[in-house]
Backbone as numpy.savetxt, mean C-alpha at the origin, in Angstrom:
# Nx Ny Nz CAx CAy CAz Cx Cy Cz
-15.84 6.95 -2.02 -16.20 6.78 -3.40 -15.25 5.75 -4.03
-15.54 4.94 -4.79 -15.04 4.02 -5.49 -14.71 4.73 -6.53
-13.11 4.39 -7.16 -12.38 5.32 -7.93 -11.91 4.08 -9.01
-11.56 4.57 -10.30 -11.21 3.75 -11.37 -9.61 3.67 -10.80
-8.82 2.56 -11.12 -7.91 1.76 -10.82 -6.74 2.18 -12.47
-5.96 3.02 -11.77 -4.90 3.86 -12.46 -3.84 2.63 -13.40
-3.80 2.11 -14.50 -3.14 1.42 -14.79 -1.56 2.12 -15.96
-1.70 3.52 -15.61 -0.38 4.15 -16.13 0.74 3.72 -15.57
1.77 3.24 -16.22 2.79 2.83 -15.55 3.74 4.15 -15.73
3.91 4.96 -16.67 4.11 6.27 -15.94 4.20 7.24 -14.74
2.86 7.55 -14.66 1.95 7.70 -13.69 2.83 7.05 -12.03
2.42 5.87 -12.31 2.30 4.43 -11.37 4.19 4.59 -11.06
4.96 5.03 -11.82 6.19 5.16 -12.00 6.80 6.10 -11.15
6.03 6.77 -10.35 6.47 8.22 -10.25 6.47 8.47 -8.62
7.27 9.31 -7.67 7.26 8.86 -6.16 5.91 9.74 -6.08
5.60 9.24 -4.80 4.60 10.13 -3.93 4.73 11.04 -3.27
4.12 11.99 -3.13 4.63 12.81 -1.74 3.52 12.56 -0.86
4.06 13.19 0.89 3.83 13.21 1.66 2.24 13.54 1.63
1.53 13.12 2.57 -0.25 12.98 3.02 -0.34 14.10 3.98
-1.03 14.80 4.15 -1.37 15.42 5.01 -3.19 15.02 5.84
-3.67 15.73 6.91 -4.87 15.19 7.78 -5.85 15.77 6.59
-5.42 16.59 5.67 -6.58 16.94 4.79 -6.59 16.11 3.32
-5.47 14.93 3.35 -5.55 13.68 2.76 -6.70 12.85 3.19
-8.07 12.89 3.75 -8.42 11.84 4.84 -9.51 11.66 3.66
-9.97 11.87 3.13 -10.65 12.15 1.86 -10.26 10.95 0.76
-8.95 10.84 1.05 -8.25 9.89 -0.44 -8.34 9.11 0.13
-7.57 8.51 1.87 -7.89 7.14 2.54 -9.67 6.79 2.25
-10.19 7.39 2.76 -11.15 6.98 2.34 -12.32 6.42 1.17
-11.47 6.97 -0.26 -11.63 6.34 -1.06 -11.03 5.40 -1.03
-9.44 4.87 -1.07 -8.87 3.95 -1.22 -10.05 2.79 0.02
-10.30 2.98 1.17 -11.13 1.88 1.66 -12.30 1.18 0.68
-12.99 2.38 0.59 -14.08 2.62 -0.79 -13.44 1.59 -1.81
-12.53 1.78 -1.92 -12.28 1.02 -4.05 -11.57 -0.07 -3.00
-10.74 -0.17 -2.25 -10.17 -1.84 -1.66 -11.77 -3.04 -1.39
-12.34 -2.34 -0.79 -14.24 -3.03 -0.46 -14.63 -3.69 -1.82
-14.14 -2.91 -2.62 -15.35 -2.54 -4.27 -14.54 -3.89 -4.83
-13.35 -4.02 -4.67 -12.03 -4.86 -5.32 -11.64 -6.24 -4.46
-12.05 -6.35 -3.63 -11.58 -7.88 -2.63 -11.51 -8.87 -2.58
-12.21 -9.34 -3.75 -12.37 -10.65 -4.57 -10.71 -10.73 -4.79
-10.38 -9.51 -5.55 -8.93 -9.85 -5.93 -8.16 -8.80 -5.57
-7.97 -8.24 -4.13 -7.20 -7.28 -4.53 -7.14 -7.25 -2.14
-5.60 -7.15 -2.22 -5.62 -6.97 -0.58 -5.17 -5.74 -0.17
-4.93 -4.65 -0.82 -3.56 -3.69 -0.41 -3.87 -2.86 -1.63
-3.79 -1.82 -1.39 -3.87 -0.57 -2.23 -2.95 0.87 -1.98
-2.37 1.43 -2.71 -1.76 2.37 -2.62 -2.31 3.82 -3.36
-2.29 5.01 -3.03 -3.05 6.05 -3.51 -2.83 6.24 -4.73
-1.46 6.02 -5.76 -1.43 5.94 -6.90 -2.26 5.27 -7.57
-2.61 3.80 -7.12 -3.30 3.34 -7.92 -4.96 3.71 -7.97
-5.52 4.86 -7.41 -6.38 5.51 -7.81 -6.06 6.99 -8.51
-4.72 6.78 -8.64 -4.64 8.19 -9.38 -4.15 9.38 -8.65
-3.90 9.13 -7.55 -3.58 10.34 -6.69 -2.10 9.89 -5.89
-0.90 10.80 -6.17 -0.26 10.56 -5.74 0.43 11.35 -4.20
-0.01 10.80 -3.32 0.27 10.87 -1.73 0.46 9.65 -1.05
1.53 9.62 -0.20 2.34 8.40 0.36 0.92 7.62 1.75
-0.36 7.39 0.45 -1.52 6.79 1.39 -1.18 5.24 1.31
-1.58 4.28 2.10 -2.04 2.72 1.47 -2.85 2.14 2.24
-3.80 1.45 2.54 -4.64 0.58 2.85 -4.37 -0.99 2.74
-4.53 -1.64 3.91 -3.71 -2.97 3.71 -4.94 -4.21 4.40
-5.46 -5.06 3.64 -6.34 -5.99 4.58 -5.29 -6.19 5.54
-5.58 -6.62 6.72 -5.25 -7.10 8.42 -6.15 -8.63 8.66
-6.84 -9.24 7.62 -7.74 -10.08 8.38 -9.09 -9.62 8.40
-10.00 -9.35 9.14 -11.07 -8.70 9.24 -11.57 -7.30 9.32
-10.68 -6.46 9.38 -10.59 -5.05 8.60 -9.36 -4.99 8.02
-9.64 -3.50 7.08 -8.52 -2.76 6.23 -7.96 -1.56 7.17
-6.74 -1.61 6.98 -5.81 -0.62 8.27 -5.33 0.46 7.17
-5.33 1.53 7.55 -5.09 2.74 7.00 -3.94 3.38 7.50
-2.86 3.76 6.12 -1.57 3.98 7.35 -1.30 5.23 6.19
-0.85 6.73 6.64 -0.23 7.42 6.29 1.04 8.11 6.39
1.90 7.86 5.25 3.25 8.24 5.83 4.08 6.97 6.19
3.61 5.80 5.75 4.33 4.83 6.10 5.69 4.70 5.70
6.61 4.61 6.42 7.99 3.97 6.33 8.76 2.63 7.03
9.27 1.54 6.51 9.40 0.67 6.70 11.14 1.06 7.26
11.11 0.62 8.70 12.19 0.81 9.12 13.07 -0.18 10.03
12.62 -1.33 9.79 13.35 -2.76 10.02 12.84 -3.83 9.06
13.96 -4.92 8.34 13.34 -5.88 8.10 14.33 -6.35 7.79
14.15 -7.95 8.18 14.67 -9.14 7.97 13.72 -10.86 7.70
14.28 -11.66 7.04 14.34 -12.68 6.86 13.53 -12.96 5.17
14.58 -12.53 4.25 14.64 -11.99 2.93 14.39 -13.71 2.39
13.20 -13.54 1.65 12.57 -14.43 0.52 12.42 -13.63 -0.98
12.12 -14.91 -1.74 11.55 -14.77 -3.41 10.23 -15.05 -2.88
9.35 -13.43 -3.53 8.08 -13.84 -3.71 7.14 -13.56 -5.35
6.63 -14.30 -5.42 5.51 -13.97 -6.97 4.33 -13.13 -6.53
4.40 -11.92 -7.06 2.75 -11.40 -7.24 2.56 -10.19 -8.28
1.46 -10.45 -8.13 0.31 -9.90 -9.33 -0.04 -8.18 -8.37
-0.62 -7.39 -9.20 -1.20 -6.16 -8.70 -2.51 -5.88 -9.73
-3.04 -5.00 -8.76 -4.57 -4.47 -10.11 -4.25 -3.13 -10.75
-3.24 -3.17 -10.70 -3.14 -2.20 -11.23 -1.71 -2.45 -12.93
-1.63 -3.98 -12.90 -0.54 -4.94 -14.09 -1.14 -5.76 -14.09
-0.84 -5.99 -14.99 -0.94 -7.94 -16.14 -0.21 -8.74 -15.53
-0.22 -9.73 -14.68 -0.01 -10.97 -15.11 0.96 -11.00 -13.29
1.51 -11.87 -12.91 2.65 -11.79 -11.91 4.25 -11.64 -12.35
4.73 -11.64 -11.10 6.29 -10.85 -11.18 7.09 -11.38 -10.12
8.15 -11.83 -10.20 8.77 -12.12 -9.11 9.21 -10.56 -8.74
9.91 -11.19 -7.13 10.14 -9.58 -6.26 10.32 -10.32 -4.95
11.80 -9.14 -4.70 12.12 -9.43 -3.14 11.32 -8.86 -1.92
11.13 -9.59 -1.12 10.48 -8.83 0.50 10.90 -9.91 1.36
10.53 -9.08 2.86 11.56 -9.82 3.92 10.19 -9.97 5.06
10.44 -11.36 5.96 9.42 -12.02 6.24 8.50 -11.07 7.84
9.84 -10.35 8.09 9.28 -9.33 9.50 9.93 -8.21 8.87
8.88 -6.74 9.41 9.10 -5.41 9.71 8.46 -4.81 9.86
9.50 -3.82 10.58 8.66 -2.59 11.73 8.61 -1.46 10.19
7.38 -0.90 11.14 6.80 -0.34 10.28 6.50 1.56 10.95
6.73 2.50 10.58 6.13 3.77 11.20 5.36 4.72 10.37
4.07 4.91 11.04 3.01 5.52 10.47 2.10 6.27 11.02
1.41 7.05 10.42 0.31 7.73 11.10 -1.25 7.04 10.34
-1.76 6.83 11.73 -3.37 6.56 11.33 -4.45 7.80 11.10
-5.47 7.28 10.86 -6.36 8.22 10.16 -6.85 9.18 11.47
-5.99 9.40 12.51 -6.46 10.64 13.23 -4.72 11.31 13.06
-4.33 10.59 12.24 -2.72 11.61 12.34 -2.06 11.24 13.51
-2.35 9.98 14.15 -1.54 9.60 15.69 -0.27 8.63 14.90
0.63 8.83 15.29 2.03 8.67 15.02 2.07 6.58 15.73
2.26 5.67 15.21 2.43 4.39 15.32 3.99 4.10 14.54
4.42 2.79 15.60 5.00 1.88 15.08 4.96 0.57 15.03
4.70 -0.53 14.33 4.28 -1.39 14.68 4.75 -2.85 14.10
5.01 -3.98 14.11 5.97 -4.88 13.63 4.65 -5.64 13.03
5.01 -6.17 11.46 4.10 -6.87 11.31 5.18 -8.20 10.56
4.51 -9.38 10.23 5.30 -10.35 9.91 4.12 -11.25 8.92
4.88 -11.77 7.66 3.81 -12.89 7.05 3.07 -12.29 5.58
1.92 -12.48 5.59 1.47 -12.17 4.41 0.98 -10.18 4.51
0.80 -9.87 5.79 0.58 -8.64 6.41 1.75 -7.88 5.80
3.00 -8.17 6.47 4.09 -7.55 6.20 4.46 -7.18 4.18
4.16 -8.55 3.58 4.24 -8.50 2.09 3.61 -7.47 1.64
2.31 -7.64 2.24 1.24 -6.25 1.47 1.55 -5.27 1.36
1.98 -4.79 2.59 2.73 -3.53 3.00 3.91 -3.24 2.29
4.96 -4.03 2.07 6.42 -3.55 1.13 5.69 -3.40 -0.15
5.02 -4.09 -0.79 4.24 -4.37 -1.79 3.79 -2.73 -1.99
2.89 -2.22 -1.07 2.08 -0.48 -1.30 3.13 -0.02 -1.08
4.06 -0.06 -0.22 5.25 0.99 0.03 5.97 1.17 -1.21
6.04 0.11 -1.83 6.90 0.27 -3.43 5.90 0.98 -3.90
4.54 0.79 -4.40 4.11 1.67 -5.09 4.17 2.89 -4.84
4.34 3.37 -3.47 4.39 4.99 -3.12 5.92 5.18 -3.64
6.91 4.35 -3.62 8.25 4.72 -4.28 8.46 4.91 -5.73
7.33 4.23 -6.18 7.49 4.67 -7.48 8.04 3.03 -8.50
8.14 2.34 -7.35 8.70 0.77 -7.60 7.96 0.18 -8.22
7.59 -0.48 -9.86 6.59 -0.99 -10.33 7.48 -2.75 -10.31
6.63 -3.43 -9.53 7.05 -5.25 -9.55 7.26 -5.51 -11.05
């Protein structure tokens, strides 16, 4: 289901907790509203539909990858980047780093780790802040 796009910065302010396999419901909206949104929008985090569980959805290129429980547990090669979210006005500068490993569970609950690097990797620190509670 395509879900209205949470613009409380309150709300949006606030950590997530942990997903469980009976979270599979919310990934699946978040695919739902990332589809609905793609014109402008690559990466989604469960807050920004309103529900707060440590979900995010990240374009990859030709599908959207679904990661629960993500924690970012290497990274290096630290840049200035500018971006915008749909869930704020306007852009923001903000630090992220050009490679990192990443550990997560996919939508059968199978436990991954996986290194991503580039605009992939951005998306991802990018939703991971929002599950922290980190508004850009």
């Amino acid at each position: 289901m395509v879900r209205e796009i949470c613009r409380d910065v309150l709300f949006l302010g606030q950590k997530s907790e942990s997903a469980k396999k009976e979270n599979i419901d919310v990934a699946q909206d978040l695919l739902d509203t990332l589809a609905f949104n793609a014109e402008r929008c690559v990466g989604m985090a469960a807050n920004m539909i309103g529900i707060k569980k440590r979900i995010i959805v990240v374009n990859v290129g030709l599908k959207n990858m679904i990661m629960f429980n993500p924690v970012i547990t290497k990274k290096h090669g630290e840049y200035e980047a500018e971006e915008g979210c749909l869930s704020l006005i306007g852009v923001r500068k903000t630090t992220r780093y050009k490679d990192i490993e990443v550990e997560y569970h996919d939508m059968n609950f199978k436990q991954h780790k996986d290194h991503f690097s580039g605009w992939t990797a951005q998306i991802i620190q990018h939703e991971c802040d929002h599950m922290d509670g980190i508004i850009i």
